[in-house]
C-alpha positions as CSV (number, residue, x, y, z in Angstrom):
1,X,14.0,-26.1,27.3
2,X,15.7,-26.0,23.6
3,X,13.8,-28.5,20.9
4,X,16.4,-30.5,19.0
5,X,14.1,-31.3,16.3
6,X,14.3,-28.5,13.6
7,X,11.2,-26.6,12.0
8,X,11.5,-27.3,8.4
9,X,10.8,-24.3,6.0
10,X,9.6,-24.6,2.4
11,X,10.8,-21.7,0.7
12,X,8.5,-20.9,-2.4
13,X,10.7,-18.0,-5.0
14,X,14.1,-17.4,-5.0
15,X,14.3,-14.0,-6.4
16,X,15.5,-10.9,-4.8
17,X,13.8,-11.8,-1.9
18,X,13.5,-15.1,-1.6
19,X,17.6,-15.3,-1.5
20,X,18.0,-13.0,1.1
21,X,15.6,-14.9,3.2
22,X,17.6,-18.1,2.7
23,X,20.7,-15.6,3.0
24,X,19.3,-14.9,6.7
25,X,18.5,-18.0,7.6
26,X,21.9,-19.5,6.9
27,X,23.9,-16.7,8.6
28,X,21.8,-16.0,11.3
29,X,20.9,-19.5,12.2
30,X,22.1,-19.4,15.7
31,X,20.3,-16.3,16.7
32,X,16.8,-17.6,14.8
33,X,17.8,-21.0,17.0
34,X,17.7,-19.0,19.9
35,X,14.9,-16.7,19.6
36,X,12.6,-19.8,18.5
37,X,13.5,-22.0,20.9
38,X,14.4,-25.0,18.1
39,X,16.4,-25.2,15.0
40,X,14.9,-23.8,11.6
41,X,15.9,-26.2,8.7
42,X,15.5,-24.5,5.2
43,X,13.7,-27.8,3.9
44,X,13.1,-27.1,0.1
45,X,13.6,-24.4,-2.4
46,X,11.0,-23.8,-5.3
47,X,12.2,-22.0,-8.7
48,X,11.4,-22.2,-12.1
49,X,14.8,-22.1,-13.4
50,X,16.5,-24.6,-11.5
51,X,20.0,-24.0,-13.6
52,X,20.9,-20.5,-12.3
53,X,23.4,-20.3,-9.5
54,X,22.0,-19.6,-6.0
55,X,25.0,-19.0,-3.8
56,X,24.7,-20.0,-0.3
57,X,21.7,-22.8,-1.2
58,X,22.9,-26.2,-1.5
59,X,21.6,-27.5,-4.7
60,X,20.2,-30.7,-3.6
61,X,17.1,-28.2,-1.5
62,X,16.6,-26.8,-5.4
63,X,13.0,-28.2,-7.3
64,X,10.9,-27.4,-9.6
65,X,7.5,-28.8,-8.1
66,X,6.5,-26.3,-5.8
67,X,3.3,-28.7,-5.3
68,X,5.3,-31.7,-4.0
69,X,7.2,-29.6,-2.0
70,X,4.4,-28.4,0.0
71,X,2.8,-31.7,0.1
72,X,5.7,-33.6,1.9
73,X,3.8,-34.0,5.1
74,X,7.0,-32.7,7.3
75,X,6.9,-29.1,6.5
76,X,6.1,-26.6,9.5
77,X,5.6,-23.6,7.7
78,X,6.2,-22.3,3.8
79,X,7.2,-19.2,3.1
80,X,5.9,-17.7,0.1
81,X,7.4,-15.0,-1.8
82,X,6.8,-15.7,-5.5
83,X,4.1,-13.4,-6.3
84,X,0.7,-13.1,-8.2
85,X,-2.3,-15.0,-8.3
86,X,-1.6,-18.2,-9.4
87,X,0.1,-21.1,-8.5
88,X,0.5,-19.2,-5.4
89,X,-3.3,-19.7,-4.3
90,X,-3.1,-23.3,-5.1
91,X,0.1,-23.9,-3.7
92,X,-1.0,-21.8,-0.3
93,X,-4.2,-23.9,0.4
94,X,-2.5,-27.0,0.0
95,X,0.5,-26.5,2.3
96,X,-2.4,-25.7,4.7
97,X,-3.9,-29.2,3.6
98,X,-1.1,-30.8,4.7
99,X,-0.2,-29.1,7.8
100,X,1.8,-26.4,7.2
101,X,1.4,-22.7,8.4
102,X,2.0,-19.9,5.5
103,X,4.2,-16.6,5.7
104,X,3.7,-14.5,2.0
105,X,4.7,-11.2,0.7
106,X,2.0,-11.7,-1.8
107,X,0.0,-8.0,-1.6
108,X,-1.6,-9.0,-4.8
109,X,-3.3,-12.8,-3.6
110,X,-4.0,-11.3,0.4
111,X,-6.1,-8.3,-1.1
112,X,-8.1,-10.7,-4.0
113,X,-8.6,-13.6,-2.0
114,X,-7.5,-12.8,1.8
115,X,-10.9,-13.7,3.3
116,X,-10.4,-17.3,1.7
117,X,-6.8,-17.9,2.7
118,X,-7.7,-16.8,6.4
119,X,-10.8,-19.4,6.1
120,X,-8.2,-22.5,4.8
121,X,-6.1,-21.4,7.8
122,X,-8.5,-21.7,10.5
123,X,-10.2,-24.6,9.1
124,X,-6.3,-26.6,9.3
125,X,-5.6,-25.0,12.5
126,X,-2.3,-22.9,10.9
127,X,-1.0,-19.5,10.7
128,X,-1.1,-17.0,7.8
129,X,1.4,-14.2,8.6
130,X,1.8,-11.5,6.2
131,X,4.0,-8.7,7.6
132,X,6.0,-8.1,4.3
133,X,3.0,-7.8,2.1
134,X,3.0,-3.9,3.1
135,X,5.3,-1.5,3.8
136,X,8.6,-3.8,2.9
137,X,10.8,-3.5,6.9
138,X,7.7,-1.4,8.6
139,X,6.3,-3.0,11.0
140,X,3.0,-2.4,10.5
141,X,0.6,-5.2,9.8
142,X,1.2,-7.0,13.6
143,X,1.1,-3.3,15.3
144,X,-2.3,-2.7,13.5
145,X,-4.0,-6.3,14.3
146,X,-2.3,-7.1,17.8
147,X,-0.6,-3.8,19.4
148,X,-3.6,-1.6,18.9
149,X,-6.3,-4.6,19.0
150,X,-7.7,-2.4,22.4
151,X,-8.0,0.7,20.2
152,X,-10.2,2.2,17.5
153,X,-8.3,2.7,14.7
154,X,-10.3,5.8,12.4
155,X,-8.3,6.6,9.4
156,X,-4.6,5.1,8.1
157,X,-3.0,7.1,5.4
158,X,0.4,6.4,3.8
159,X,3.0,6.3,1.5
160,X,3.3,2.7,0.3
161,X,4.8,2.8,-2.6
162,X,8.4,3.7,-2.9
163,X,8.5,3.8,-6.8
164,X,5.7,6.7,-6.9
165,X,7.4,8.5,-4.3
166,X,10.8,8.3,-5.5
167,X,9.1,10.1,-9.0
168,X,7.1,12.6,-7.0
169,X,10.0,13.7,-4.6
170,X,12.4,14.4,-7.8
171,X,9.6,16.4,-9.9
172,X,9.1,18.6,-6.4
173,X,12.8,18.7,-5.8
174,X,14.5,19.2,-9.2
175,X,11.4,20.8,-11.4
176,X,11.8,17.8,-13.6
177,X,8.8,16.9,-15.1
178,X,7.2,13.1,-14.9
179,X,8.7,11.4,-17.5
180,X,12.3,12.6,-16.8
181,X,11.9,11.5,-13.2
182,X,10.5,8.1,-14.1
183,X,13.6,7.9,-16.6
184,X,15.7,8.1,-13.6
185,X,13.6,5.9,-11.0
186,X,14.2,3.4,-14.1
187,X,17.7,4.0,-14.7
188,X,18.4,3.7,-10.3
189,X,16.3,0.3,-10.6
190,X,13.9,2.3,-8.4
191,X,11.3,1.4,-11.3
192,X,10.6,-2.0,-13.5
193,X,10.8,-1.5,-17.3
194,X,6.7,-1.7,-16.9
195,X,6.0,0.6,-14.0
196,X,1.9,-0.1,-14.6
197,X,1.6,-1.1,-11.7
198,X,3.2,1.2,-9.3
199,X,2.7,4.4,-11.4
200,X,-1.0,3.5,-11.6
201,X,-1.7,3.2,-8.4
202,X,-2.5,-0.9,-8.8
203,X,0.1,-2.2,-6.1
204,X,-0.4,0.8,-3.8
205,X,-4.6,-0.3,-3.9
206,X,-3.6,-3.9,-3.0
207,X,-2.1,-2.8,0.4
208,X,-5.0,0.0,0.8
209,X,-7.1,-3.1,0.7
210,X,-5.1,-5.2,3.3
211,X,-4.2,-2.1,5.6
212,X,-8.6,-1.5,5.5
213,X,-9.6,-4.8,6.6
214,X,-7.5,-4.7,9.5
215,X,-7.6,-1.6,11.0
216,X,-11.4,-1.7,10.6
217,X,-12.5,-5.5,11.1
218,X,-14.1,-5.5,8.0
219,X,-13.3,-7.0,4.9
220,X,-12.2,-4.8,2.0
221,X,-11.0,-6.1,-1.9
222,X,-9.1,-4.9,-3.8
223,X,-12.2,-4.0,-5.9
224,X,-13.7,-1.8,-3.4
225,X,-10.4,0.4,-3.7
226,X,-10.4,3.5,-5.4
227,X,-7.7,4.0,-7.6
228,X,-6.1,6.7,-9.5
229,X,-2.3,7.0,-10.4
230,X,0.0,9.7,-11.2
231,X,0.4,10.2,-14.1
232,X,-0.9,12.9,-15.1
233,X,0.7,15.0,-12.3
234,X,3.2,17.6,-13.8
235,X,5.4,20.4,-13.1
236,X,2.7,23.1,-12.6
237,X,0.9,21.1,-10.1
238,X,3.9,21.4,-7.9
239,X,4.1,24.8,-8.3
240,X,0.5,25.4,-7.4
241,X,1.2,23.0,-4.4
242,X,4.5,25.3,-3.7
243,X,1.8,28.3,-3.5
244,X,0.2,26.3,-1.1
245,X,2.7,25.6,1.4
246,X,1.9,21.9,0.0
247,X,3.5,18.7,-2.0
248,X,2.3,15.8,-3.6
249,X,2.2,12.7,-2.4
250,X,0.5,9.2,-3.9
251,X,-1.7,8.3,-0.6
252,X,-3.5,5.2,0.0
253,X,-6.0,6.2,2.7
254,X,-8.4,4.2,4.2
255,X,-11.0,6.2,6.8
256,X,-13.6,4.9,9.0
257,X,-16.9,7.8,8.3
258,X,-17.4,10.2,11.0
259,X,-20.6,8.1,12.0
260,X,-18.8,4.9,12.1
261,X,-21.6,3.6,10.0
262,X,-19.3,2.6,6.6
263,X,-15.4,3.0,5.3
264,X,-13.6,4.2,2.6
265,X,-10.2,2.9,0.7
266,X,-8.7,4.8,-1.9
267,X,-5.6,5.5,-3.9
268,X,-4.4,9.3,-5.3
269,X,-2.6,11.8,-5.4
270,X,-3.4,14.5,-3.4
271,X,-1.6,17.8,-1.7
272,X,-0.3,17.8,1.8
273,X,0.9,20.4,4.0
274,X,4.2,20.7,4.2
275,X,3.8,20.9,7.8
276,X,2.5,17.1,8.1
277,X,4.8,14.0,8.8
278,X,4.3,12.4,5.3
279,X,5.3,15.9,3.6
280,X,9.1,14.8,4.2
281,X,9.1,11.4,3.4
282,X,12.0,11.4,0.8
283,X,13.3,9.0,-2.1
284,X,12.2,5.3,-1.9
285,X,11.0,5.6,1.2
286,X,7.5,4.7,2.7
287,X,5.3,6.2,5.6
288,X,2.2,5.3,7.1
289,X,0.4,7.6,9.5
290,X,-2.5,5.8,11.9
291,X,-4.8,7.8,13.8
292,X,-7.2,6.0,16.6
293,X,-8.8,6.8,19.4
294,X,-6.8,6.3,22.2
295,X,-3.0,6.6,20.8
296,X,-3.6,9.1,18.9
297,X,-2.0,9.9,15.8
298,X,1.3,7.0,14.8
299,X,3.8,7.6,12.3
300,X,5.4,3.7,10.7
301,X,8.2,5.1,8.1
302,X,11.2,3.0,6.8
303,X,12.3,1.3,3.4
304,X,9.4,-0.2,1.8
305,X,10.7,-2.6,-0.7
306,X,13.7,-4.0,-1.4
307,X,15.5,-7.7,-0.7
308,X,16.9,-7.2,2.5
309,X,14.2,-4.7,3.9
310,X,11.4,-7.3,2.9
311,X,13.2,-10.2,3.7
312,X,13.5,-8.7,7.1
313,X,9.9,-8.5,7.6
314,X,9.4,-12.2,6.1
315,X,12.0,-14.2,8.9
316,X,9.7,-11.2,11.8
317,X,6.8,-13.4,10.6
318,X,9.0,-17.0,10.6
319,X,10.0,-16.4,13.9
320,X,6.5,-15.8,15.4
321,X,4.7,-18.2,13.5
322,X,7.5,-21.1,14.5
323,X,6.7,-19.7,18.2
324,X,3.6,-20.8,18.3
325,X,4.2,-24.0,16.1
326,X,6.1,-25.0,19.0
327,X,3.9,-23.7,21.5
328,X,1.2,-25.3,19.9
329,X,-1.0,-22.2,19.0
330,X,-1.7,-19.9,16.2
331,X,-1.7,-16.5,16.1
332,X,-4.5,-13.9,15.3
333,X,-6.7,-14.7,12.2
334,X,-9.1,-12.9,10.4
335,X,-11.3,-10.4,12.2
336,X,-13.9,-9.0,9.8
337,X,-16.3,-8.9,13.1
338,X,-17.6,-5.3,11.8
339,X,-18.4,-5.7,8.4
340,X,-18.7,-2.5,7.3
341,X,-20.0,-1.4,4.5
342,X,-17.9,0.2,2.0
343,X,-18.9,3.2,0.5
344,X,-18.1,4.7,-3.2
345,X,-15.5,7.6,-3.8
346,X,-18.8,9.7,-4.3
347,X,-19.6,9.8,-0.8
348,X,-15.6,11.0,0.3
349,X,-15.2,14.3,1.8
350,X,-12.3,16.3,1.4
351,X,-10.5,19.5,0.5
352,X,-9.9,20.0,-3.7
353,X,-7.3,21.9,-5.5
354,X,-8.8,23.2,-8.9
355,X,-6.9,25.1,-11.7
356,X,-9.1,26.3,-14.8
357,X,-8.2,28.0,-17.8
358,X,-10.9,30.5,-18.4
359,X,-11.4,34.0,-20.5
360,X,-9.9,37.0,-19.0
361,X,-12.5,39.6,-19.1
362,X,-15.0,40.5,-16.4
363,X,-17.9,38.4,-14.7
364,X,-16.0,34.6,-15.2
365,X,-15.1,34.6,-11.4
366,X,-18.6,35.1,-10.4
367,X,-19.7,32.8,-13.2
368,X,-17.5,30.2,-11.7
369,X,-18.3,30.7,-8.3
370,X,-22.2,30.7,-9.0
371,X,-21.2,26.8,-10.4
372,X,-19.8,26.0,-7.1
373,X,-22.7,27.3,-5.2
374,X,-25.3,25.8,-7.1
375,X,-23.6,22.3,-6.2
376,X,-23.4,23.2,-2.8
377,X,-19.3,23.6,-2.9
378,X,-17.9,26.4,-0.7
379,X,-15.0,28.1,-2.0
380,X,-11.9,28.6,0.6
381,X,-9.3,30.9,-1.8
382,X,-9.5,31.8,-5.5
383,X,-6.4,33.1,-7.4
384,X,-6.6,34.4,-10.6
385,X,-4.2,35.5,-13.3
386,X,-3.8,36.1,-16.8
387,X,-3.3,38.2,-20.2
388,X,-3.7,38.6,-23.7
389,X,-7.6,37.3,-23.3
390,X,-6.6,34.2,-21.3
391,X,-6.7,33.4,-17.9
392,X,-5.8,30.7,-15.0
393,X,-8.2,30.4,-12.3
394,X,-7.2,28.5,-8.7
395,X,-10.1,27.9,-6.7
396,X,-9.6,25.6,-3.5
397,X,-12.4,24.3,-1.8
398,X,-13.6,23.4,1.7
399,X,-14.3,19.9,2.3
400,X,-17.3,18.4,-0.5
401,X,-17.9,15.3,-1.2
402,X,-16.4,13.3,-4.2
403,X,-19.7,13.2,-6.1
404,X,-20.4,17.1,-5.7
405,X,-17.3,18.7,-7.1
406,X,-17.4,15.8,-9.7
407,X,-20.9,17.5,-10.7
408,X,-19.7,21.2,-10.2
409,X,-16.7,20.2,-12.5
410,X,-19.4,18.8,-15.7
411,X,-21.3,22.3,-14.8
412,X,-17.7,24.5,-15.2
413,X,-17.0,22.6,-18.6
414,X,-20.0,23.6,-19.9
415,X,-19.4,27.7,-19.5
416,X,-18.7,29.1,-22.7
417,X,-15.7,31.0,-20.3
418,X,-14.1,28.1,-18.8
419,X,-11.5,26.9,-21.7
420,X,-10.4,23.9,-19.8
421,X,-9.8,22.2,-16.5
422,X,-6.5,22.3,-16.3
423,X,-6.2,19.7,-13.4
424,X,-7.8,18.6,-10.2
425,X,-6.1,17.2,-7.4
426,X,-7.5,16.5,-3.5
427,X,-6.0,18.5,-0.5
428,X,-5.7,15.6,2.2
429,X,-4.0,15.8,6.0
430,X,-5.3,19.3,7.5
């Protein structure tokens, strides 16, 4: 039986996303009506500049107190979508306060504070939904905490950030090195006139974070992310990669260890085969590859970012969280059940892609190769070439740990042969 009474929906941020959700909900009222089982009334709008002209919005819904907003009493769930730390927190726990469930894009806030959040929500009895805080339109979060709930989910690795890939797929398509390509992501809009935090891995380690915690019931901050951006990533490391039958992707991968006894959550670049499914992820585009016991390996891909992509993924979560407003349930919470330990990038094991400039005359290869031995490294390939007195020296690895080629590369620096490391990059999905 249909409810007459509408949900009311406190939209927090009007921006590029926050539009197209109140774009949605206008023209696809009918549809949400149906699918919910009641109407969804758009309630209040929050902005900080109340004066600009927000088509579609009837001006009366705009305000400038987000706070009294989400205190009115007869909001059934606020959408969030303004970003960072603060007021968002505040403005969060006190919708919960007074009896509202929460739906937020907010990557940065879930990854700080998640643990919190998910504690104010059970403690009110509401929902926090969170779809579009990863991946933009992937559907990824709910398929990770409810579809594969049964399973046991041992290593996610992705492509989460379409401004890094966007970069990377023009400096391995064109040549172009990494300024020119950024020049261009900038000049597309694929990039903000700060790209910090994309080119430096921060926003990708945000979603490393939330993607961790839920695919291994254990909770994971944003500080317990490794991070390293790109860079420093140029035209020659493409053309080694090219040797390899590889690219170069920015991964977030989080892994469960091979004795189940800890995790890892990290942020890099690394080489991939071009053989593997995140190899031909193009453009803007994200991917996200999940491999668990029982299904096996799962490939999420679609636009990550973007008004209408994200928006899409915000009404996903207003339609299941007004569900089970009306229903009279919440959905899944927290589970951190596990509580895993995390362990440091030292203790990672993978594959490593070394190029050194060293002497040309005889003896450096075994020099170099008694360094790697010493540390307990073993050597897969070595490819050497030079002239004139100088050479470059290739050396990929089997798997090591983080902290032992970190200590064979201090030894190599210290040979009166080795010039320089020219760069050092991990070898990931083989």
């Amino acid at each position: 039986m249909m409810r007459t009474r509408p949900l009311k929906v406190a939209l927090l941020g009007c921006g590029v996303v926050g539009s197209e959700v109140a774009r949605i909900m206008t023209t696809h009222a009918d549809d949400l009506t149906a699918r919910i089982g009641a109407p969804v009334e758009l309630a209040g709008v929050a902005v900080r500049r109340p004066d600009r002209v927000r088509e579609g919005i009837a001006p009366e819904l705009i305000t400038t107190d987000a706070t009294a907003l989400v205190k009115r009493g007869d909001i059934d769930v606020v959408v969030e979508v303004i970003g960072g730390i603060e007021p968002a927190r505040g403005l969060i726990t006190t919708a919960f306060e007074h009896g509202a469930s929460v739906v937020s894009a907010n990557k940065a806030l879930l990854a700080q504070d998640g643990a919190a959040l998910h504690a104010a929500a059970e403690e009110h009895g509401r929902d926090l939904y969170y779809e579009a805080a990863v991946a933009g339109a992937i559907p990824l979060i709910r398929p990770l905490r409810e579809s594969l709930a049964g399973d046991k989910i041992n290593r996610v690795m992705g492509i989460v950030n379409g401004t890094t890939n966007f970069i990377l797929d023009k400096m391995d398509s064109s040549g172009a090195g990494y300024q020119e390509a950024l020049d261009e992501a900038t000049a597309l809009g694929y990039a903000e006139a700060d790209p910090t935090a994309d080119v430096e891995g921060f926003d990708a380690a945000a979603k490393a974070a939330i993607l961790a915690g839920i695919a291994f019931h254990t909770r994971v901050r944003l500080d317990d992310v490794y991070r390293e951006g790109m860079t420093e990533v140029t035209a020659a490391d493409f053309a080694s990669a090219k040797e390899m039958g590889c690219t170069i992707k920015l991964l977030a991968i989080c892994e469960r260890a091979e004795d189940g006894a800890s995790v890892t959550a990290r942020v890099h670049p690394a080489m991939i085969p071009l053989s593997h499914p995140l190899a031909s992820v193009r453009g803007a585009y994200n991917a996200v590859f999940v491999e668990s016991d029982a299904a096996g390996q799962l490939m999420f891909y679609g636009p990550g970012a973007g008004g209408s992509p994200t928006a899409s993924a915000v009404l996903g979560d207003l339609v299941a969280v007004c569900r089970n407003r009306i229903g009279g349930a919440t959905g899944p919470g927290e589970s951190a059940y596990a509580a895993l330990p995390v362990s440091p990038m030292g203790d990672v094991v993978t594959r490593y892609h070394i190029s050194l400039d060293v002497a040309d005359k005889p003896g450096v290869l075994a020099q170099v190769a008694t360094v790697f031995a010493e540390h307990g490294v073993s050597i897969d390939t070595v490819r050497q070439s030079g002239k004139d007195g100088e050479a470059s020296l290739v050396v990929v690895t089997h798997r090591a740990s983080d902290a032992a080629l970190t200590g064979t590369v201090e030894a190599l620096r210290k040979l009166d042969t080795v010039r320089g490391v020219a760069s050092i990059m991990r070898v990931e999905g083989e």
